[in-house]
C-alpha positions as CSV (number, residue, x, y, z in Angstrom):
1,X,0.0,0.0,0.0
2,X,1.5,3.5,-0.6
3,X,0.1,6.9,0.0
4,X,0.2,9.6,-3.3
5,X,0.7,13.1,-2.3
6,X,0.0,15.6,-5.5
7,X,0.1,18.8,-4.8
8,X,-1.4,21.7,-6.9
9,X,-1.0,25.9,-7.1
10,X,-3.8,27.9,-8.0
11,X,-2.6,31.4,-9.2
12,X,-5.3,34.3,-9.6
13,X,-4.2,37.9,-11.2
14,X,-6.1,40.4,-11.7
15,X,-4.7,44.0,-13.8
16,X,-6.1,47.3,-13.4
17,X,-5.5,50.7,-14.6
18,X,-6.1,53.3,-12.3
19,X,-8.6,51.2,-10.5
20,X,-10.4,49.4,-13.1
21,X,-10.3,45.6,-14.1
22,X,-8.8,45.5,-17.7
23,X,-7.7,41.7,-17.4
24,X,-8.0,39.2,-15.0
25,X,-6.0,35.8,-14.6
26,X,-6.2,32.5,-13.5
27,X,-3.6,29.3,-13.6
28,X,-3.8,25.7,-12.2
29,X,-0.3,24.1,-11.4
30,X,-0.3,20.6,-10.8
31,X,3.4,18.8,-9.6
32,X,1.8,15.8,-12.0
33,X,1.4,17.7,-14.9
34,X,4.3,20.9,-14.4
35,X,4.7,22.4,-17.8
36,X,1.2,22.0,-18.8
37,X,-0.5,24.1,-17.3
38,X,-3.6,25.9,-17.4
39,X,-4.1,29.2,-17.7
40,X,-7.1,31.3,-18.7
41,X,-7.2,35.0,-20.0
42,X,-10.1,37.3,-19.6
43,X,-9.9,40.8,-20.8
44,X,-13.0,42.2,-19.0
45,X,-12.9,46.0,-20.2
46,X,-12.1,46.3,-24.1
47,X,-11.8,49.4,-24.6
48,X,-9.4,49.8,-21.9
49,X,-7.4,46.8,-22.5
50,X,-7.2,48.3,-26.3
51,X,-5.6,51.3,-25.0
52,X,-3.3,50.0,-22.6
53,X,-2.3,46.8,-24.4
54,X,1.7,47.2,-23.7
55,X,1.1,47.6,-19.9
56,X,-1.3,45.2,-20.0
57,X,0.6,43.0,-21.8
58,X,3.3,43.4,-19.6
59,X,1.8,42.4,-16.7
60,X,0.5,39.4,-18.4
61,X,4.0,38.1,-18.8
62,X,4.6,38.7,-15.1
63,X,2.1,36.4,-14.5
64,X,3.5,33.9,-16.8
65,X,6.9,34.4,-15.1
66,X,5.7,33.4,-11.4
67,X,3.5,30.3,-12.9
68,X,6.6,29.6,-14.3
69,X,8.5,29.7,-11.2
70,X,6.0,27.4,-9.5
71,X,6.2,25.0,-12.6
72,X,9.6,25.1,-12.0
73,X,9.9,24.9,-8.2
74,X,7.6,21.5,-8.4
75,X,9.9,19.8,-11.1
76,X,12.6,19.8,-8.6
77,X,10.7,19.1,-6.0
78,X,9.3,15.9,-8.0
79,X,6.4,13.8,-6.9
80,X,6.3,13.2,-3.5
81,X,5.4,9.4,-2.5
82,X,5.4,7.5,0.7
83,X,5.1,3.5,1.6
């Protein structure tokens, strides 16, 4: 008999310019499936996500960089089993 352990990140971003929701963000890390990830993109205000695209681009790939950095952190960790 043997006990699986899986452990999973949720990540939740949200952007704003000067106090309104442009885009918000969501990924599910899972140590079984690190690297294939899920991440969802909503861009809630159009027009303001049109005139902002850079910066709200930009703070979409700093998202991308921290579920990165989880994805990493559990492929080193590995899967964690015990007997």
């Amino acid at each position: 008999m043997k006990l699986n352990i899986k452990k999973s990140t949720t990540l939740n971003g949200e952007v704003t310019i000067e106090g309104i929701l442009a885009v918000t963000l969501q990924a599910n890390i899972s140590d079984e499936s690190a690297g294939n990830t899920y991440i969802n993109q909503s861009i809630i205000d159009q027009d303001l996500y049109s005139q902002n695209r850079k910066l709200c681009r930009e703070k979409i790939s700093e998202f991308q960089e921290k579920v990165y950095e989880i994805e990493d952190r559990f492929i080193e960790e590995g899967v964690k089993t015990a007997e």
